[in-house]
Biotite code that builds the C-alpha atoms (Angstrom):
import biotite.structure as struc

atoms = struc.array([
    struc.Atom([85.357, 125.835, 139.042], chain_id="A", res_id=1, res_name="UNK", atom_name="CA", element="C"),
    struc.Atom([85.087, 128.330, 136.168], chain_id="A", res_id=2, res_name="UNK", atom_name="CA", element="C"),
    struc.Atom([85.426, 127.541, 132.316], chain_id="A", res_id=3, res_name="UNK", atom_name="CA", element="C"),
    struc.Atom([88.718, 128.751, 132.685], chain_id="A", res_id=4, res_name="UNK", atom_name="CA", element="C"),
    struc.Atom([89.876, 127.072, 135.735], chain_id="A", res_id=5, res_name="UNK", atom_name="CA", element="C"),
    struc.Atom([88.715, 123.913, 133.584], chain_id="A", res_id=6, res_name="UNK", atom_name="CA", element="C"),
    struc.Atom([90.589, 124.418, 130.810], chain_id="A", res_id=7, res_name="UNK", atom_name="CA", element="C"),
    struc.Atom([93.864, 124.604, 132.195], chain_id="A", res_id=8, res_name="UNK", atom_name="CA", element="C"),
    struc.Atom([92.781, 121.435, 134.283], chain_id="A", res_id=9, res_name="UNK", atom_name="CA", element="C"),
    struc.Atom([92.156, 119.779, 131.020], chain_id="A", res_id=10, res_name="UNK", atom_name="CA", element="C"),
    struc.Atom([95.328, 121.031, 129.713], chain_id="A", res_id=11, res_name="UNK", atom_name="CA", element="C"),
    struc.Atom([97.397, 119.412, 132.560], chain_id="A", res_id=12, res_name="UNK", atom_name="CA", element="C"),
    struc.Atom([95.525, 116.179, 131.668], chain_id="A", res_id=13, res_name="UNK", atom_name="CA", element="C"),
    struc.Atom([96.425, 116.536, 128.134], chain_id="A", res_id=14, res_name="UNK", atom_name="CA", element="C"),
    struc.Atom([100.157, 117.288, 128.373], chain_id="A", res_id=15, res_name="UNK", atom_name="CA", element="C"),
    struc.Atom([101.212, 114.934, 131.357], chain_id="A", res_id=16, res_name="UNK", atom_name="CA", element="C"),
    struc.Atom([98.794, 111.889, 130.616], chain_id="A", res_id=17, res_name="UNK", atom_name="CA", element="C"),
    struc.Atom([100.985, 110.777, 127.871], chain_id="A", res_id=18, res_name="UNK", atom_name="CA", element="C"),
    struc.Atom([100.372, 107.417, 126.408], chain_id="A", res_id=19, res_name="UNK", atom_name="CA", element="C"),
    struc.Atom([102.846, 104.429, 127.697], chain_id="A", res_id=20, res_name="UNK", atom_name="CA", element="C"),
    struc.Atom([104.794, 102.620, 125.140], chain_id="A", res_id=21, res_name="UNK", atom_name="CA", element="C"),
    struc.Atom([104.420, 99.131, 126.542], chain_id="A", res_id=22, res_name="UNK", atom_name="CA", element="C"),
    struc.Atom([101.952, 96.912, 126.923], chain_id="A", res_id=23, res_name="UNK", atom_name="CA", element="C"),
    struc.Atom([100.452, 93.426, 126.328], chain_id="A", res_id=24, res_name="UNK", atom_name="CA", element="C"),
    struc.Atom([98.072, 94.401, 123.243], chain_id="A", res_id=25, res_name="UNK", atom_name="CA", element="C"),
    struc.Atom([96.708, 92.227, 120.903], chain_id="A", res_id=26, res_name="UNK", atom_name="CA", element="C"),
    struc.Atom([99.290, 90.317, 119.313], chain_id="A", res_id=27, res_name="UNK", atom_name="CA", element="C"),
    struc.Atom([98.454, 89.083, 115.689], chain_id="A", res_id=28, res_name="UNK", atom_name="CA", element="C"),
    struc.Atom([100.394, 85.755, 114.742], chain_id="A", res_id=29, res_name="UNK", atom_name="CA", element="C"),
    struc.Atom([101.297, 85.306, 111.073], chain_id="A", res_id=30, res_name="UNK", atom_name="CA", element="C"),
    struc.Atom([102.649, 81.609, 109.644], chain_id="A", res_id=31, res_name="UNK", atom_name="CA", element="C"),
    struc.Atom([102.708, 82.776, 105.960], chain_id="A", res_id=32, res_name="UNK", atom_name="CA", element="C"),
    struc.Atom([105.563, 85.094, 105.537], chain_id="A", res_id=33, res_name="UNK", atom_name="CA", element="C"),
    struc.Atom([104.155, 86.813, 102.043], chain_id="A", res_id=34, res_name="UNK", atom_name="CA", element="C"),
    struc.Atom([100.645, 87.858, 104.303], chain_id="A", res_id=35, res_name="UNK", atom_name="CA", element="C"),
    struc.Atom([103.141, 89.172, 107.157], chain_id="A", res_id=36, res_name="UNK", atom_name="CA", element="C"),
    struc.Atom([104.961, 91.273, 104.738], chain_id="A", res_id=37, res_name="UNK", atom_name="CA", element="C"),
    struc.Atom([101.540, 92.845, 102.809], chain_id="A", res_id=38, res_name="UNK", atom_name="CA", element="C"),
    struc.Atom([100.778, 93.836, 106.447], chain_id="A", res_id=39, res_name="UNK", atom_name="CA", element="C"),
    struc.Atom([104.415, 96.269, 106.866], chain_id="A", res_id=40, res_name="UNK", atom_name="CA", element="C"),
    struc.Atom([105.147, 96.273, 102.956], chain_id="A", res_id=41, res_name="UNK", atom_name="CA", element="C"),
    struc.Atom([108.354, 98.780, 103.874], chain_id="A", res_id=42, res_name="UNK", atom_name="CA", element="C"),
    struc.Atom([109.856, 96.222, 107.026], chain_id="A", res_id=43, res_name="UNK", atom_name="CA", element="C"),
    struc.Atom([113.439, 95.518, 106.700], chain_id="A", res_id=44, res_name="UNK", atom_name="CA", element="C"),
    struc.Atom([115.465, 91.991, 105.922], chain_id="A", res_id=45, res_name="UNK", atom_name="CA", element="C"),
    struc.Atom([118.247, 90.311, 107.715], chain_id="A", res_id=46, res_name="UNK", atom_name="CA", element="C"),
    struc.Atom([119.586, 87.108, 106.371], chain_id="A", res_id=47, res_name="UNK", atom_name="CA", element="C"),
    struc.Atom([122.757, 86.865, 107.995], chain_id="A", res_id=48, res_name="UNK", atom_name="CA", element="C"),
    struc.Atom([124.898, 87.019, 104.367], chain_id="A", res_id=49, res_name="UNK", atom_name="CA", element="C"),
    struc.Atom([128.069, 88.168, 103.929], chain_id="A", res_id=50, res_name="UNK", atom_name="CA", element="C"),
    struc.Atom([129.109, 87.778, 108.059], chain_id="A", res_id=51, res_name="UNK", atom_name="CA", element="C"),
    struc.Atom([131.065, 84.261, 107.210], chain_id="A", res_id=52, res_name="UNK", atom_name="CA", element="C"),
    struc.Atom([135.107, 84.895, 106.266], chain_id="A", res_id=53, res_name="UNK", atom_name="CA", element="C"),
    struc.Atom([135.788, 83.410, 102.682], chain_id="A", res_id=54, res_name="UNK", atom_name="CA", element="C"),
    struc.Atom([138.046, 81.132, 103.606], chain_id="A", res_id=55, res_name="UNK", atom_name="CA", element="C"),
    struc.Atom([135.546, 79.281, 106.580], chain_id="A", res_id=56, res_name="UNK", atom_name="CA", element="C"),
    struc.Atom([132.233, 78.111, 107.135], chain_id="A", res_id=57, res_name="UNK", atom_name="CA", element="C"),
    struc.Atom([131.292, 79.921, 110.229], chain_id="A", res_id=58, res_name="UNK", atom_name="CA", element="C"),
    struc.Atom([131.539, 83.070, 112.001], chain_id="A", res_id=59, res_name="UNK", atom_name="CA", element="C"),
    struc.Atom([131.097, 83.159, 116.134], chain_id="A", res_id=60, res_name="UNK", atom_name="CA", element="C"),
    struc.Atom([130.100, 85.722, 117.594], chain_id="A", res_id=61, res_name="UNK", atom_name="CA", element="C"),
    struc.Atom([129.907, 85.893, 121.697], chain_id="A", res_id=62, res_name="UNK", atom_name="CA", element="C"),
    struc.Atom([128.651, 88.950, 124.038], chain_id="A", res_id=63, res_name="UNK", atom_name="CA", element="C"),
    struc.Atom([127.576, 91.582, 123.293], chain_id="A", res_id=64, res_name="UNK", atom_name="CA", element="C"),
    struc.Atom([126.652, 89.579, 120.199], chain_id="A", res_id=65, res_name="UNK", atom_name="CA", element="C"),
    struc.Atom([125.619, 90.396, 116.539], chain_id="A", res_id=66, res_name="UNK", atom_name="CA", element="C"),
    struc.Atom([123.944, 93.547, 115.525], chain_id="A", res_id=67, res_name="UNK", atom_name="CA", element="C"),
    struc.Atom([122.581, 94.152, 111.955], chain_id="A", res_id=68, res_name="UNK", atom_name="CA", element="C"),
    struc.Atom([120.584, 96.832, 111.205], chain_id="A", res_id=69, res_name="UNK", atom_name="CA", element="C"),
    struc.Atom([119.629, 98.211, 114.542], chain_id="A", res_id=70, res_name="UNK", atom_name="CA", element="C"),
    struc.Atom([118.852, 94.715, 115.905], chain_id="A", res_id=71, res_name="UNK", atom_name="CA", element="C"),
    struc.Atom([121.409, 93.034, 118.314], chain_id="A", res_id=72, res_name="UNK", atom_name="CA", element="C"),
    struc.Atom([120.818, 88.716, 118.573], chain_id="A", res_id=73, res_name="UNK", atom_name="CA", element="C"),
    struc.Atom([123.208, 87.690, 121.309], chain_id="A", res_id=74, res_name="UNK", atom_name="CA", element="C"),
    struc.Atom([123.443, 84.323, 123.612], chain_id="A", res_id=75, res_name="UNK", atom_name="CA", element="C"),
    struc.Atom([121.823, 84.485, 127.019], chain_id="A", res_id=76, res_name="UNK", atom_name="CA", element="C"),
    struc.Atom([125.181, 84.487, 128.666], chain_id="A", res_id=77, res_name="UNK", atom_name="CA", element="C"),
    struc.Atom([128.965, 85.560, 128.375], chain_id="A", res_id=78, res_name="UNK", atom_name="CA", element="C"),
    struc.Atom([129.589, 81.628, 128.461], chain_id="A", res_id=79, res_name="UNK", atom_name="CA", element="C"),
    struc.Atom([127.828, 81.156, 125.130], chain_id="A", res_id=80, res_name="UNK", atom_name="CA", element="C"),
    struc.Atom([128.087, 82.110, 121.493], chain_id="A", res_id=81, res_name="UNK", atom_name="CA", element="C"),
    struc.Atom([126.168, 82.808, 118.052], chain_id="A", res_id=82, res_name="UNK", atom_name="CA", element="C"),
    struc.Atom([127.274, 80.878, 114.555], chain_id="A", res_id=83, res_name="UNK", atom_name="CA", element="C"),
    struc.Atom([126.270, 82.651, 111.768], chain_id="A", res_id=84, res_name="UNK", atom_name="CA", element="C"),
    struc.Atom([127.150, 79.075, 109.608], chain_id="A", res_id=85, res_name="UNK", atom_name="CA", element="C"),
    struc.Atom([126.843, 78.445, 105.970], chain_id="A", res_id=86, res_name="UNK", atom_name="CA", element="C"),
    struc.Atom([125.183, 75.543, 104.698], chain_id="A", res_id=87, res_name="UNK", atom_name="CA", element="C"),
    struc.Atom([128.064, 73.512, 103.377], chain_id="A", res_id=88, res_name="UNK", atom_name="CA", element="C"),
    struc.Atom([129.406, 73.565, 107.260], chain_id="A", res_id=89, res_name="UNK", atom_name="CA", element="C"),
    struc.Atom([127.072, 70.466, 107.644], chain_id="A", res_id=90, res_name="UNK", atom_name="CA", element="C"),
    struc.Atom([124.299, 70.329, 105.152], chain_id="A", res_id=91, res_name="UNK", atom_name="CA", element="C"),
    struc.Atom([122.011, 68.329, 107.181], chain_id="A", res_id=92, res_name="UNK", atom_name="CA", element="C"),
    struc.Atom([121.983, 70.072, 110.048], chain_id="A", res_id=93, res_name="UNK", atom_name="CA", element="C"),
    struc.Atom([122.232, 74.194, 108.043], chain_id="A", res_id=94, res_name="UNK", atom_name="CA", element="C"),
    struc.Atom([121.226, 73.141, 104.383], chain_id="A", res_id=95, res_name="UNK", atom_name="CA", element="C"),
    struc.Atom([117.434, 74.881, 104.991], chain_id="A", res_id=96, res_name="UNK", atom_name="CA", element="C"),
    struc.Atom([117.608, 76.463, 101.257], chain_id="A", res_id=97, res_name="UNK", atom_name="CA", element="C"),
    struc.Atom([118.674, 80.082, 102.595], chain_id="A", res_id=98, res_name="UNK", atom_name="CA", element="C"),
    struc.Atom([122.040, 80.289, 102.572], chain_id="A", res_id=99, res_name="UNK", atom_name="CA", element="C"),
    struc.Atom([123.498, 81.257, 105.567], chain_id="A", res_id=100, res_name="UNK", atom_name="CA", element="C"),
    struc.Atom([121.853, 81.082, 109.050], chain_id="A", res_id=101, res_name="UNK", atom_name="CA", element="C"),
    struc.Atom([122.098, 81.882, 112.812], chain_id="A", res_id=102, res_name="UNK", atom_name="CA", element="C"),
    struc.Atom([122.685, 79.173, 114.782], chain_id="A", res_id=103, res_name="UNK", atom_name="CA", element="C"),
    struc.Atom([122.407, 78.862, 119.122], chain_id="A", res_id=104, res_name="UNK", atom_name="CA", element="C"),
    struc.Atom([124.876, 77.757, 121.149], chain_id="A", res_id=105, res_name="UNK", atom_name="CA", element="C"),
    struc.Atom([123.830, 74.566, 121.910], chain_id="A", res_id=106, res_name="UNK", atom_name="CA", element="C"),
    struc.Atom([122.848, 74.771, 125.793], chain_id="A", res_id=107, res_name="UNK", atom_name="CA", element="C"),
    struc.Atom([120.278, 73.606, 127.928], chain_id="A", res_id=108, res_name="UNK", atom_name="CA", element="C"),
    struc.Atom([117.730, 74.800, 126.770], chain_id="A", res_id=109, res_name="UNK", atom_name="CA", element="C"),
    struc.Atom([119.233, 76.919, 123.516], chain_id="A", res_id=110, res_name="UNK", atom_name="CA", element="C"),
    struc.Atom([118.708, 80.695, 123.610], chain_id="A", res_id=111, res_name="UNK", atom_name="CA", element="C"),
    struc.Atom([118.644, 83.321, 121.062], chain_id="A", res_id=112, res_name="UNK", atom_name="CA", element="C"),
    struc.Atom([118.167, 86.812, 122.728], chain_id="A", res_id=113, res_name="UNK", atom_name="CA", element="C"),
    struc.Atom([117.162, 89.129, 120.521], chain_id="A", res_id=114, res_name="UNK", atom_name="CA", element="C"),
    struc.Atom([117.184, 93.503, 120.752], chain_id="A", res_id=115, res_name="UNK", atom_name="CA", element="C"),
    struc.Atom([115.126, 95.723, 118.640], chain_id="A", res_id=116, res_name="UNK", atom_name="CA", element="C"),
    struc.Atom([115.362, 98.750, 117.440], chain_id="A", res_id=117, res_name="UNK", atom_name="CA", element="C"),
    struc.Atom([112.843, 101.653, 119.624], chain_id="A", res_id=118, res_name="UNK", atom_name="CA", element="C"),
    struc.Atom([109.306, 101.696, 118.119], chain_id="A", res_id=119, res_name="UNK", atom_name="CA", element="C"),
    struc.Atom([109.203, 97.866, 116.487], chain_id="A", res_id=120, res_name="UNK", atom_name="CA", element="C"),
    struc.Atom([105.691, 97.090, 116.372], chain_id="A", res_id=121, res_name="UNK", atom_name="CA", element="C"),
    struc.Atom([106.450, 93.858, 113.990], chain_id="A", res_id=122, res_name="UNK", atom_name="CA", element="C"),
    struc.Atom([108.664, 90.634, 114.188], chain_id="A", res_id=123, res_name="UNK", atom_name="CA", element="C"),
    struc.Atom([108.911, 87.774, 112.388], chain_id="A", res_id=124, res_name="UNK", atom_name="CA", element="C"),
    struc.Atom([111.557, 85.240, 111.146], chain_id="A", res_id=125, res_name="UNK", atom_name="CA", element="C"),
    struc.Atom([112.233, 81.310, 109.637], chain_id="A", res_id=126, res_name="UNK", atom_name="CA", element="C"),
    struc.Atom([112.568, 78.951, 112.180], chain_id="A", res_id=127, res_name="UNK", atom_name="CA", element="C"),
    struc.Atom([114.426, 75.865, 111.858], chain_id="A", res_id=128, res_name="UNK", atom_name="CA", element="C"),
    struc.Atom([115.727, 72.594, 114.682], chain_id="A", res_id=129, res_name="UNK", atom_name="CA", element="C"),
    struc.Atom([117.370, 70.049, 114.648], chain_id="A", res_id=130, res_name="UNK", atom_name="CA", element="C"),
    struc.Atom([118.571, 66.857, 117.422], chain_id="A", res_id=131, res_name="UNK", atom_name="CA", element="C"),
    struc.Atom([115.693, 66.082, 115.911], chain_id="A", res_id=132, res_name="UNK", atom_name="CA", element="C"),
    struc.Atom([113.975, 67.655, 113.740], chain_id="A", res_id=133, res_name="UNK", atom_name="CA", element="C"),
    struc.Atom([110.421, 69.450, 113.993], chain_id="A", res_id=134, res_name="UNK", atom_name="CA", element="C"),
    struc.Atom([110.317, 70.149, 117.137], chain_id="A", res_id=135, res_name="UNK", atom_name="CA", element="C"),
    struc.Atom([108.933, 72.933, 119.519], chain_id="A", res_id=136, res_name="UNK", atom_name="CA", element="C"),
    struc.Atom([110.217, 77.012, 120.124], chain_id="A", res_id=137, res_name="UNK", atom_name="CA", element="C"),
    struc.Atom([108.979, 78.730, 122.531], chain_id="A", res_id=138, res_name="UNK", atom_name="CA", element="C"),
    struc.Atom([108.710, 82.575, 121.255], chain_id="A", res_id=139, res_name="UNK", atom_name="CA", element="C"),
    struc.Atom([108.563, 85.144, 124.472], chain_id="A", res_id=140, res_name="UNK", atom_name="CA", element="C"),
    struc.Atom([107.820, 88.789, 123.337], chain_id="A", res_id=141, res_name="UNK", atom_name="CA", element="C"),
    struc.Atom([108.681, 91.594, 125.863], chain_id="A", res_id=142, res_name="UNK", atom_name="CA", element="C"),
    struc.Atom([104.811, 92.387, 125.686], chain_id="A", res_id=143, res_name="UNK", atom_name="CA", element="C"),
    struc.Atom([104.911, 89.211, 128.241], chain_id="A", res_id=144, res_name="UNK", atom_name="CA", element="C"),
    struc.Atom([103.256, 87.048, 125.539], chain_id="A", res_id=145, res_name="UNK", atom_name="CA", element="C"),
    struc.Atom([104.869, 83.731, 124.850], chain_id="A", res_id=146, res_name="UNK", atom_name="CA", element="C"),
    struc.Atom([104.228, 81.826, 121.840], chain_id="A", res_id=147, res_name="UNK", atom_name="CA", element="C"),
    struc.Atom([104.569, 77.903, 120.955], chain_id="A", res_id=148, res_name="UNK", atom_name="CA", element="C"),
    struc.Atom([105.898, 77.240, 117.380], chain_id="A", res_id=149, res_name="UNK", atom_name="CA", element="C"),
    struc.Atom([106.621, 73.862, 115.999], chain_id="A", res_id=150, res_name="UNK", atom_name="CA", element="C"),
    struc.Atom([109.028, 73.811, 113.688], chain_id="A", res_id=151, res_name="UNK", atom_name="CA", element="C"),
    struc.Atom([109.468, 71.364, 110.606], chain_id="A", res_id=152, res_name="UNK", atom_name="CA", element="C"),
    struc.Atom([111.040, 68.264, 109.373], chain_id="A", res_id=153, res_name="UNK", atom_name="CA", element="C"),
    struc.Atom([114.040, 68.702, 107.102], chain_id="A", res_id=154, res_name="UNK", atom_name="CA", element="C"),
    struc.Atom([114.926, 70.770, 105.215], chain_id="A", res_id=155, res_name="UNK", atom_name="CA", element="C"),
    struc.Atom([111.498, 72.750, 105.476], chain_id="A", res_id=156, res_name="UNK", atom_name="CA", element="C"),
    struc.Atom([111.706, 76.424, 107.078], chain_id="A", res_id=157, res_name="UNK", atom_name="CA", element="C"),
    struc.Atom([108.384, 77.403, 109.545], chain_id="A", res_id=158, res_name="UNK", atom_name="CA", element="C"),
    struc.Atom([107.895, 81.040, 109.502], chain_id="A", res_id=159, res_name="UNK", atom_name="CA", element="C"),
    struc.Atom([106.193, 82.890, 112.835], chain_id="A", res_id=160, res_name="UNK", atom_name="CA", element="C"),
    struc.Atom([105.664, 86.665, 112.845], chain_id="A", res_id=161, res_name="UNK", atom_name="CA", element="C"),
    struc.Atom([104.028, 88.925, 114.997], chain_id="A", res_id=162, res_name="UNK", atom_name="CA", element="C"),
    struc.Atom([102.643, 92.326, 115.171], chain_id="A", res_id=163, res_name="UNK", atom_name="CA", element="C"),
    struc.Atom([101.040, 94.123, 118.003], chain_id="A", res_id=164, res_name="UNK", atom_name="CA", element="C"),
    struc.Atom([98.133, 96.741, 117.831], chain_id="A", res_id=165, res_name="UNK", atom_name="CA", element="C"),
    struc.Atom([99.367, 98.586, 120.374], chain_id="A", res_id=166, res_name="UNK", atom_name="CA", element="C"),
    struc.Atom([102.558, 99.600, 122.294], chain_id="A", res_id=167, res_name="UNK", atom_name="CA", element="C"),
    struc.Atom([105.749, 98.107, 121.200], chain_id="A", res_id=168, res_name="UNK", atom_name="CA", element="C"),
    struc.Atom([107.979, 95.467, 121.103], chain_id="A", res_id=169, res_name="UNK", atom_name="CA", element="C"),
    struc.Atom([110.932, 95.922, 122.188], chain_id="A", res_id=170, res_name="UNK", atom_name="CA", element="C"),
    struc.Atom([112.703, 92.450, 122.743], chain_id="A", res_id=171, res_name="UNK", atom_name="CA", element="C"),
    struc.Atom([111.826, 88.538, 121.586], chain_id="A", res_id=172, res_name="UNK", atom_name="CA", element="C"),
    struc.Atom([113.409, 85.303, 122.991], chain_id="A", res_id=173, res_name="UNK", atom_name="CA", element="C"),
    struc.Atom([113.660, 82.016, 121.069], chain_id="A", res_id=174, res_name="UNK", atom_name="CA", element="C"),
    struc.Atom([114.201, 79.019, 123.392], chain_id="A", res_id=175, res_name="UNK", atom_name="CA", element="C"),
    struc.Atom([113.972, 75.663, 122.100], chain_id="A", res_id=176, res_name="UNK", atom_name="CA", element="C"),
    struc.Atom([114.164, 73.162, 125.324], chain_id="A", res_id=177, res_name="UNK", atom_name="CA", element="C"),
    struc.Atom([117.074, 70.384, 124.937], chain_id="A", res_id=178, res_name="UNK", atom_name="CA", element="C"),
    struc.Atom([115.467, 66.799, 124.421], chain_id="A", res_id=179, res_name="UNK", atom_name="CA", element="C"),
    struc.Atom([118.479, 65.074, 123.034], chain_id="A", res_id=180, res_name="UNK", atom_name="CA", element="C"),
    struc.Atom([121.760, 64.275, 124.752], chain_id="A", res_id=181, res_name="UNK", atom_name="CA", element="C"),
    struc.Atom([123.534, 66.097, 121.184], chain_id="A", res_id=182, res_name="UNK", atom_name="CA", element="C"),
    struc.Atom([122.111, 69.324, 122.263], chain_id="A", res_id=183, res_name="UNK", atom_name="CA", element="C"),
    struc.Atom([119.176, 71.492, 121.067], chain_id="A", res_id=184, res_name="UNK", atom_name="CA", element="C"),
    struc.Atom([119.803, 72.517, 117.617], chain_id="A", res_id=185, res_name="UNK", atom_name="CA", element="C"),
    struc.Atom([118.079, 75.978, 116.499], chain_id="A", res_id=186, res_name="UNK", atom_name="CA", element="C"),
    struc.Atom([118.555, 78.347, 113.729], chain_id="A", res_id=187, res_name="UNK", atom_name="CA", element="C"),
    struc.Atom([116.786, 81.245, 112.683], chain_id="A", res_id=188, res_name="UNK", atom_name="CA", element="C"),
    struc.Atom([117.299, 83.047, 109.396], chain_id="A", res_id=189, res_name="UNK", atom_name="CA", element="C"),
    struc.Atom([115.147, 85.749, 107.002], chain_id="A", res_id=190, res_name="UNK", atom_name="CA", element="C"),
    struc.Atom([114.612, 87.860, 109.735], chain_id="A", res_id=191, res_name="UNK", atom_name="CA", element="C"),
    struc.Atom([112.319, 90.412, 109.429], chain_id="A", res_id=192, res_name="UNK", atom_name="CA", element="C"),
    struc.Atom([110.745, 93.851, 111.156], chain_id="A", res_id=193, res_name="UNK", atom_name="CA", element="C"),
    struc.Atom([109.333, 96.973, 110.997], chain_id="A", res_id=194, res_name="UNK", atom_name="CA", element="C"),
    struc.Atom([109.275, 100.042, 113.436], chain_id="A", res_id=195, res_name="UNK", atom_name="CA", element="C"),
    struc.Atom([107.413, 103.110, 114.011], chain_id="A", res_id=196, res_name="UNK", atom_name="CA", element="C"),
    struc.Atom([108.659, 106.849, 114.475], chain_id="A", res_id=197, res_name="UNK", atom_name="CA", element="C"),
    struc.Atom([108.444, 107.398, 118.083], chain_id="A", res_id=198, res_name="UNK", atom_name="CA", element="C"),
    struc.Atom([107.732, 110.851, 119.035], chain_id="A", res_id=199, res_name="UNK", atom_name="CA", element="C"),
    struc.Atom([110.038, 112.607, 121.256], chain_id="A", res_id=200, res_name="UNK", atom_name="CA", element="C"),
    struc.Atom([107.937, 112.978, 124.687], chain_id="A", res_id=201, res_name="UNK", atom_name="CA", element="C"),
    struc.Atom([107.496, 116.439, 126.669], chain_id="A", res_id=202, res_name="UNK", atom_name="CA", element="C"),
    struc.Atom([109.952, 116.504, 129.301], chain_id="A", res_id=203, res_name="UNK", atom_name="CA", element="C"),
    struc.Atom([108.450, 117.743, 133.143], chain_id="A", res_id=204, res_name="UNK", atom_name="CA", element="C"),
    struc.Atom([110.051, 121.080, 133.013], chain_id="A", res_id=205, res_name="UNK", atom_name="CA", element="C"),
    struc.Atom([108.559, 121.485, 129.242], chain_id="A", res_id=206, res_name="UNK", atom_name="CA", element="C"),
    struc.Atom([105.410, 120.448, 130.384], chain_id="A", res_id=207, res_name="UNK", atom_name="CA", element="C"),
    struc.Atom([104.745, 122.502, 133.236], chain_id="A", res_id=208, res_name="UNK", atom_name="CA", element="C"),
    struc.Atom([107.010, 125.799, 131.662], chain_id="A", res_id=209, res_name="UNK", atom_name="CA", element="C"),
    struc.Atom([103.824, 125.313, 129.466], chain_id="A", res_id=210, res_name="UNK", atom_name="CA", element="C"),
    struc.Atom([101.253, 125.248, 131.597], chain_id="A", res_id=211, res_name="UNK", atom_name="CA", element="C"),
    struc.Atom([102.519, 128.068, 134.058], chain_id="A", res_id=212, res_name="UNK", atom_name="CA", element="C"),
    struc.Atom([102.727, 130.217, 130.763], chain_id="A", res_id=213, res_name="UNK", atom_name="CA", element="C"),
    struc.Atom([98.983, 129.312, 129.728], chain_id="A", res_id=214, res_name="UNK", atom_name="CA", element="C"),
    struc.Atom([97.887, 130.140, 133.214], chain_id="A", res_id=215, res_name="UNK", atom_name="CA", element="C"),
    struc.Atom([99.595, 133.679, 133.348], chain_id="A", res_id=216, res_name="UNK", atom_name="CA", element="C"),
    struc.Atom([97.964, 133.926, 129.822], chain_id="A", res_id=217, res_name="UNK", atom_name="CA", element="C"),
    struc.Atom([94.009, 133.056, 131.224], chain_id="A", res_id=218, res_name="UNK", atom_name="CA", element="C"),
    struc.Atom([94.585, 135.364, 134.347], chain_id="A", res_id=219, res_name="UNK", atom_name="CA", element="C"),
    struc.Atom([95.604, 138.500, 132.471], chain_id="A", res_id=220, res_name="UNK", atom_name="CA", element="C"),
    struc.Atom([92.831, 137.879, 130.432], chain_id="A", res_id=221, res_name="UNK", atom_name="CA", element="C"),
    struc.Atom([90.317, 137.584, 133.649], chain_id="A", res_id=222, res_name="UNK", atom_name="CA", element="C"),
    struc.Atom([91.964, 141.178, 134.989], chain_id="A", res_id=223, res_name="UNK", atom_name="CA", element="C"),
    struc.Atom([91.523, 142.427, 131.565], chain_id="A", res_id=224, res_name="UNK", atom_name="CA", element="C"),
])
């Protein structure tokens, strides 16, 4: 093969062997919020304000569920529902300190499905149960990590972020498992997360429109 046979070999390489946007990573786990935010300094808030009616104390919301800022939380199924519930609903059970939170369906286990916005690279949110208290999440990350948080007797809020090095995260799945014949209580609330530009990728035709150009270009230039 010549030099310029290789070049346009390495060009092919170059232009087609784009990166992949998934991937299991490394996964850094935060439990202080204030450290998780000096890592993505610009991420944006939810905290689930202003959804309630003035005259109640909760809001439901069922499929396709709640979406705030790019990121949709729904229930895992059409038979199930979202509360966004203010604290004075039941102070013991949604009196964690932050005003209003998000609170599961009570199922079996309880679910809170949650869809981000393309190019999230960090996550992170208070976590909160009840029926009883301080008890265990499970946090599944569509990297195909899955993450064990214990939450923390009332009314203390347990904070678990995450950011990946590389690829993206594009969905995360609380599930807290139903040990008490009331149901599973869970609520979430400050949510948090930050996102990268994504690049537009090279279609086919772009990509090889390119190449056939760049190899008309190198074998005039042999001729010549």
């Amino acid at each position: 093969m010549d030099r310029q046979n290789g070049f346009v070999v390495f060009v092919v390489v170059l232009v087609l062997g784009l990166p992949c946007a998934t991937g299991l990573g490394i996964t850094t786990v935060y439990t202080d919020r204030a450290e998780f935010l000096a890592e993505v300094p610009g991420a944006t808030h939810i905290d689930f304000e202003g959804l309630v009616p003035p005259s109640g104390e909760l809001a439901q919301f069922f499929l396709p569920g709640l979406t705030l800022d790019g990121v949709t939380f729904a229930p895992p199924s059409a038979g199930g529902g979202l509360y966004v519930v203010e604290p004075a609903h039941q102070p013991a059970l949604f009196g964690w300190g932050s005003g209003a939170v998000l609170n599961g369906d009570y199922g079996s286990p309880t679910t809170i499905d949650v869809t981000l916005p393309v190019g999230t690279y960090a996550v992170g949110c208070d976590l909160m149960t009840f029926f009883p208290y301080g008890e265990t999440v499970n946090v599944a990350l569509s990297t195909g990590q899955v993450f064990a948080v214990t939450t923390a007797d009332y009314p203390t809020r347990v904070f678990a972020g995450f950011i990946t090095d590389t690829g993206f995260i594009t969905s995360v799945t609380y599930t807290r498992p139903e040990i008490d014949p009331r149901g599973s209580g869970l609520n979430i609330d400050n949510f948090v997360f930050d996102a990268k530009p994504v690049p537009e990728p090279l279609t086919t035709t772009g990509a090889f429109l390119a190449i056939g150009g760049l190899g008309a270009y190198l074998r005039k230039r042999t001729r010549a």
